[in-house]
ZADREN-299499 format. One record per atom (N, C-alpha, C): atom name; residue number from 1; y, x, z. Coordinates in nm, 2 decimals, always signed. Example, Ala and Ser with C-alpha at 12.3 -4.5 7.8 and 13.67 -1.06 7.14 Angstrom:
2
+------+------+--------+--------+--------+
! name ! resi !      y !      x !      z !
+------+------+--------+--------+--------+
!    N !    1 !  -0.57 !  +1.32 !  +0.78 !
!   CA !    1 !  -0.45 !  +1.23 !  +0.78 !
!    C !    1 !  -0.33 !  +1.32 !  +0.78 !
!    N !    2 !  -0.22 !  +1.28 !  +0.71 !
!   CA !    2 !  -0.11 !  +1.37 !  +0.71 !
!    C !    2 !  +0.00 !  +1.29 !  +0.79 !
+------+------+--------+--------+--------+
This chain:
72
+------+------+--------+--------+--------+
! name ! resi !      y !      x !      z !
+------+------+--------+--------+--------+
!    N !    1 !  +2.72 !  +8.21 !  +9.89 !
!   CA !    1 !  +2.82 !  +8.21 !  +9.77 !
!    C !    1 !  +2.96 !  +8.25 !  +9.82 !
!    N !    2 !  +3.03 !  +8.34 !  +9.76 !
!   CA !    2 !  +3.16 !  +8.41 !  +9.81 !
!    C !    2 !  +3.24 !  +8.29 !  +9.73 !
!    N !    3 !  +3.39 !  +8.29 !  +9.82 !
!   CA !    3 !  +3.50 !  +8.22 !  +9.78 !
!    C !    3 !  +3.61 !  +8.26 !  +9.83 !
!    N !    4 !  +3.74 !  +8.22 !  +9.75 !
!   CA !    4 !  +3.83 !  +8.26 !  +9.75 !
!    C !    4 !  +3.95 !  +8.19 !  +9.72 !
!    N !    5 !  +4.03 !  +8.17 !  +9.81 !
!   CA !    5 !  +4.11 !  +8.09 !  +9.77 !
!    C !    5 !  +4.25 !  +8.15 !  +9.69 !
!    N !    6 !  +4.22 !  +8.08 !  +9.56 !
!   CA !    6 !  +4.31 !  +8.19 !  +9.43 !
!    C !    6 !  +4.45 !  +8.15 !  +9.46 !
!    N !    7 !  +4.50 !  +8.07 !  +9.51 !
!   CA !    7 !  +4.64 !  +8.01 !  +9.55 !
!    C !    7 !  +4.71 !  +8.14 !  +9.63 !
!    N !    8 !  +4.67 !  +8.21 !  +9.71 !
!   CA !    8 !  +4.72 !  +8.34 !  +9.82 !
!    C !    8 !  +4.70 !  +8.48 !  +9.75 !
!    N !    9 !  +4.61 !  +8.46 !  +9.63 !
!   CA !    9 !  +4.58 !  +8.60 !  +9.60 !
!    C !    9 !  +4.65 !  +8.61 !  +9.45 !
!    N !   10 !  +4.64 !  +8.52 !  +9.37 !
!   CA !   10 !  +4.73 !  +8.54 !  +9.24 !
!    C !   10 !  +4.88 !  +8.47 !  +9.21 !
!    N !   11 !  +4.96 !  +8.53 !  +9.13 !
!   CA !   11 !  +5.06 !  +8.45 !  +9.06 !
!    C !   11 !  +5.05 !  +8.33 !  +9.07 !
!    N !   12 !  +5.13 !  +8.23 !  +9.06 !
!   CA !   12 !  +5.12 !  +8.12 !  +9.03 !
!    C !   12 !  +5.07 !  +8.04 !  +8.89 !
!    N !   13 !  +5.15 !  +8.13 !  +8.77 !
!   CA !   13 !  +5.09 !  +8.14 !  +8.62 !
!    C !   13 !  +4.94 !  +8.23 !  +8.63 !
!    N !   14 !  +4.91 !  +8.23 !  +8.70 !
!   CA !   14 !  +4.72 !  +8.26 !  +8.71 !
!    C !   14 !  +4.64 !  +8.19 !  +8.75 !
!    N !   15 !  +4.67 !  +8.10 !  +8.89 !
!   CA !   15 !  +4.58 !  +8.02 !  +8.95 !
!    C !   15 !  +4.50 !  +7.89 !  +8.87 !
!    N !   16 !  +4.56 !  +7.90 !  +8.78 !
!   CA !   16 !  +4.50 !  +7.77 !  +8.68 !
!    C !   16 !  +4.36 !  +7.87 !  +8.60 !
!    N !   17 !  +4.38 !  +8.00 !  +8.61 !
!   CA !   17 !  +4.31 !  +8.03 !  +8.48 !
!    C !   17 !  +4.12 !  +8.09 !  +8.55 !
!    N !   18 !  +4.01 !  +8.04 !  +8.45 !
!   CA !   18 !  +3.92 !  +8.11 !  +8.50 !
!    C !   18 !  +3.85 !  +8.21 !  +8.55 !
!    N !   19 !  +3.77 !  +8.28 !  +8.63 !
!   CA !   19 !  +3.74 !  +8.38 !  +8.65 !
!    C !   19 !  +3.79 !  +8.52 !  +8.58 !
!    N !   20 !  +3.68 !  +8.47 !  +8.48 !
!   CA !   20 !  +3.68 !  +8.57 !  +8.36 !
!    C !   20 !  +3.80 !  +8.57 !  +8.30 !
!    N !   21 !  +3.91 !  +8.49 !  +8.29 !
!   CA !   21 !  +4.03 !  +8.51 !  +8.27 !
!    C !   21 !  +4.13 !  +8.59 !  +8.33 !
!    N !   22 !  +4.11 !  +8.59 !  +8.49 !
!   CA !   22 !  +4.21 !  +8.70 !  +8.55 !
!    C !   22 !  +4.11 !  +8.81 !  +8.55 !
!    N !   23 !  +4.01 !  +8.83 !  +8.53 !
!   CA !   23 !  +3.93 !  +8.98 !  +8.56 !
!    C !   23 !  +3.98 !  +9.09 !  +8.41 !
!    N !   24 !  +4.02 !  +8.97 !  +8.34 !
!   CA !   24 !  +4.04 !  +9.04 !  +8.21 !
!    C !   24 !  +4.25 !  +9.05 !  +8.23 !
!    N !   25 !  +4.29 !  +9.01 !  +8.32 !
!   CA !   25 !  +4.44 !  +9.01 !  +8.32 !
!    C !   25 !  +4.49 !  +9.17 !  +8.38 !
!    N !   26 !  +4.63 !  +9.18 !  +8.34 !
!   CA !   26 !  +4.68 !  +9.29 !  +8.40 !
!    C !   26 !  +4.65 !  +9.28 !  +8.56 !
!    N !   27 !  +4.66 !  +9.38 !  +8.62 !
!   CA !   27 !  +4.66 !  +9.34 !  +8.76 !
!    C !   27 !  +4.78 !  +9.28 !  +8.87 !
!    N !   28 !  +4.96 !  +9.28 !  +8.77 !
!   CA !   28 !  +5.04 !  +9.21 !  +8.85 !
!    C !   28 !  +4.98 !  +9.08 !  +8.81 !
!    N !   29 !  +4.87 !  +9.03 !  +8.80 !
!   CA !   29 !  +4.84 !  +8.86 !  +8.78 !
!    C !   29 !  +4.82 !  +8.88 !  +8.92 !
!    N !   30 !  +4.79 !  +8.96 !  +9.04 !
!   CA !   30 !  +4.75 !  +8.97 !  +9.16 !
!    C !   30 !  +4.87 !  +8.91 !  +9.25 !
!    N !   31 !  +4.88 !  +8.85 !  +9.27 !
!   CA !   31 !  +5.01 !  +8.84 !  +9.39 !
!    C !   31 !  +5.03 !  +8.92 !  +9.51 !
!    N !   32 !  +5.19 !  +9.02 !  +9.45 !
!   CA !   32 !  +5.24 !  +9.10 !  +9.56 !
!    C !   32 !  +5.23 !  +9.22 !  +9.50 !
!    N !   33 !  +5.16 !  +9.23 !  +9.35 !
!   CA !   33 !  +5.20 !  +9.34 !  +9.22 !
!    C !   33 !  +5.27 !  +9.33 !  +9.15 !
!    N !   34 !  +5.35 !  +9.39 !  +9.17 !
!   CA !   34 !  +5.48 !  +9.43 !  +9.06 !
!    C !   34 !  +5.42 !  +9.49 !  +8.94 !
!    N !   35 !  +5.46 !  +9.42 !  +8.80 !
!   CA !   35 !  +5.43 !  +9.48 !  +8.69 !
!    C !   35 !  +5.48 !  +9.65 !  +8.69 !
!    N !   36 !  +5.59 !  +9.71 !  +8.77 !
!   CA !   36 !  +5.58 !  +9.86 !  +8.81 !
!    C !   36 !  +5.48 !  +9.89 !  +8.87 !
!    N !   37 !  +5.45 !  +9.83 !  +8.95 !
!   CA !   37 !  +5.29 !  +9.87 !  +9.02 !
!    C !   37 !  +5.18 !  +9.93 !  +8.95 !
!    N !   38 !  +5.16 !  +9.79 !  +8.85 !
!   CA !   38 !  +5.00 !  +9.77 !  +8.74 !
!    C !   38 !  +5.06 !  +9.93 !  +8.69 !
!    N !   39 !  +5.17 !  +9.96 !  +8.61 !
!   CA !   39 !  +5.23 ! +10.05 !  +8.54 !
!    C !   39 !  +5.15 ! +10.19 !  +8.61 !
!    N !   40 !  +5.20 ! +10.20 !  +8.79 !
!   CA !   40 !  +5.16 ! +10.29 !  +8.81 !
!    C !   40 !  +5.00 ! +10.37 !  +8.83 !
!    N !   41 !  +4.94 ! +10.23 !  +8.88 !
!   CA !   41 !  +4.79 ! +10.23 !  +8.80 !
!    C !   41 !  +4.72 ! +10.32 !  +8.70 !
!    N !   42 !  +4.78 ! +10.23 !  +8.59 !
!   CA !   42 !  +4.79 ! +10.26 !  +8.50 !
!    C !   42 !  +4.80 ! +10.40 !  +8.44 !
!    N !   43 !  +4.89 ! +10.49 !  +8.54 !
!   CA !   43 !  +4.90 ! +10.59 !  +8.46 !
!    C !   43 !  +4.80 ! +10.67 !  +8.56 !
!    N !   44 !  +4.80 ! +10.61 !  +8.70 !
!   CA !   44 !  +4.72 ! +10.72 !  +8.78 !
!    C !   44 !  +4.59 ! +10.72 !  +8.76 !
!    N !   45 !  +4.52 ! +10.60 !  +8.74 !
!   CA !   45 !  +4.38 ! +10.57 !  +8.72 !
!    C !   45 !  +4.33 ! +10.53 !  +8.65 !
!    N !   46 !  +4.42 ! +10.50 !  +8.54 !
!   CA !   46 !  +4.38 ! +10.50 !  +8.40 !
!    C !   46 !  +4.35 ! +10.27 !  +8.44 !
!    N !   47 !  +4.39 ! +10.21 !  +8.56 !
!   CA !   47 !  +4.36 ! +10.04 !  +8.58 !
!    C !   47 !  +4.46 !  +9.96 !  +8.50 !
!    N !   48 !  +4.40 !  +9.87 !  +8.43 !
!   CA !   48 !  +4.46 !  +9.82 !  +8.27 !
!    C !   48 !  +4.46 !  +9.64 !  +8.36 !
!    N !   49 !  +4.32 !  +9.61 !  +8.37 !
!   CA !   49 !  +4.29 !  +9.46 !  +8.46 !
!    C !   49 !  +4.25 !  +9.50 !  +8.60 !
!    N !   50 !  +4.30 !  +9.34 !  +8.61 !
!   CA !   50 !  +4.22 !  +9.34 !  +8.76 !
!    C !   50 !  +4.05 !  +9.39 !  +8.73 !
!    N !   51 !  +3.98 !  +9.40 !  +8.63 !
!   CA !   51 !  +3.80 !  +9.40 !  +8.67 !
!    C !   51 !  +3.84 !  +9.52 !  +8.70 !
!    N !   52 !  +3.92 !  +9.61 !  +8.59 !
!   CA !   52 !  +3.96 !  +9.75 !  +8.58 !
!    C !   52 !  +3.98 !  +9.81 !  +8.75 !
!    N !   53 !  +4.06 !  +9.73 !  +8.85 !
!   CA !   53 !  +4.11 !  +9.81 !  +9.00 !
!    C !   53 !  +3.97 !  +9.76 !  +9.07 !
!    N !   54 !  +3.90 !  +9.64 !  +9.04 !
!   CA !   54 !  +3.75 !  +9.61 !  +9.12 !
!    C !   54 !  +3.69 !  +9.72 !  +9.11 !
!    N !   55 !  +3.68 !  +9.78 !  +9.00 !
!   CA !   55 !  +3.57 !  +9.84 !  +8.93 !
!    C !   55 !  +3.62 ! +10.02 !  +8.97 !
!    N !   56 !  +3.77 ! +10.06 !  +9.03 !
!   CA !   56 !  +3.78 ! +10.17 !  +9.07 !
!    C !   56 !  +3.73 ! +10.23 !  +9.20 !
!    N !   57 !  +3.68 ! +10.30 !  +9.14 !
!   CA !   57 !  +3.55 ! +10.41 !  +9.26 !
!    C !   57 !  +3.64 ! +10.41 !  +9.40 !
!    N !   58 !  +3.76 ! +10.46 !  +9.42 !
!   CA !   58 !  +3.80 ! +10.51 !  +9.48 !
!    C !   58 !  +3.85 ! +10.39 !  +9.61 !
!    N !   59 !  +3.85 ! +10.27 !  +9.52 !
!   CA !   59 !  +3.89 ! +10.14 !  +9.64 !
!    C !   59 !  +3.74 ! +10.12 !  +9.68 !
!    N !   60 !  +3.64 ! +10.15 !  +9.58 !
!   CA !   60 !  +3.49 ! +10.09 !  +9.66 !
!    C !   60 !  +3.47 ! +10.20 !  +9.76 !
!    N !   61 !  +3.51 ! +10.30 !  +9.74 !
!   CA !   61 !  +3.48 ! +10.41 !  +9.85 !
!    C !   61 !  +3.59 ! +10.34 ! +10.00 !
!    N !   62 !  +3.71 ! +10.37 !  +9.97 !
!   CA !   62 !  +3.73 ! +10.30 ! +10.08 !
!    C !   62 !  +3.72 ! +10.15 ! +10.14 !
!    N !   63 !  +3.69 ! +10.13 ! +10.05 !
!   CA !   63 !  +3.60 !  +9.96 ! +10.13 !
!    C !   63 !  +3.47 !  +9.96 ! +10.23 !
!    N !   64 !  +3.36 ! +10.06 ! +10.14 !
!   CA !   64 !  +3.25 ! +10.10 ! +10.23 !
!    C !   64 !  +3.32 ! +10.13 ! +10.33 !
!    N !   65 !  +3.41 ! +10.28 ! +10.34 !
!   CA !   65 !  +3.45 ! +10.31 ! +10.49 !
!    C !   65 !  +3.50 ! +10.23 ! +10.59 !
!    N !   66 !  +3.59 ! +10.10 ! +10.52 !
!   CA !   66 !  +3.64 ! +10.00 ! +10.62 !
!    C !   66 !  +3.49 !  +9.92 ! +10.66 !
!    N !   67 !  +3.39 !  +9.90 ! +10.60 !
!   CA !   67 !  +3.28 !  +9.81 ! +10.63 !
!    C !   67 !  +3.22 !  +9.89 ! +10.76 !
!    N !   68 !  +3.19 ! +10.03 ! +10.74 !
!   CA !   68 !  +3.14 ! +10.14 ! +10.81 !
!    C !   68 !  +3.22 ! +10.12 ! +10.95 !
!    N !   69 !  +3.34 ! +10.12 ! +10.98 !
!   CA !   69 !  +3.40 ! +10.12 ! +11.06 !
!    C !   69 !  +3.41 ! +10.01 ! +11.11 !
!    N !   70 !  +3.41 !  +9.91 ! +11.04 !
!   CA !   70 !  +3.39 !  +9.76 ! +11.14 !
!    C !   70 !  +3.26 !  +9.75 ! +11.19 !
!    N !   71 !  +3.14 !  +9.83 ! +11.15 !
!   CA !   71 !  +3.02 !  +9.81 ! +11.22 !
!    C !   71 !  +3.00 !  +9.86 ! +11.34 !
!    N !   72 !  +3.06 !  +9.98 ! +11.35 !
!   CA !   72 !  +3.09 ! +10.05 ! +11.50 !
!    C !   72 !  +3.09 !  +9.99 ! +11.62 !
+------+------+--------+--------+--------+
């Protein structure tokens, strides 16, 4: 079972809320995103929520690569 400690990774007005509540939140619910940030997102990739930046092809591609490279 994965875990996460939501205290380091979101807002502080997030940490109370459920799963499915930040997946459905803008992505400055992330702590260390600037509501400019989400904005630029937004216009480059069309990422509205956080499920929205999980769910972008182009972080799972470089995620594989970082996994790929730690297995080396």
């Amino acid at each position: 079972m994965a875990s996460i400690d939501l205290d380091k990774v979101l807002d502080k007005a997030w940490a109370d809320k459920s799963v499915a509540e930040v997946l459905a939140a803008p992505v400055d619910a992330l702590k260390g995103v600037s509501e400019r940030q989400g904005e630029l997102l937004k216009e480059a990739f069309g990422v509205k929520t956080v499920a929205d930046l999980a769910d972008l092809k182009f972080a799972r591609w470089a995620q594989a690569l970082a996994v790929l490279d730690a297995a080396k």
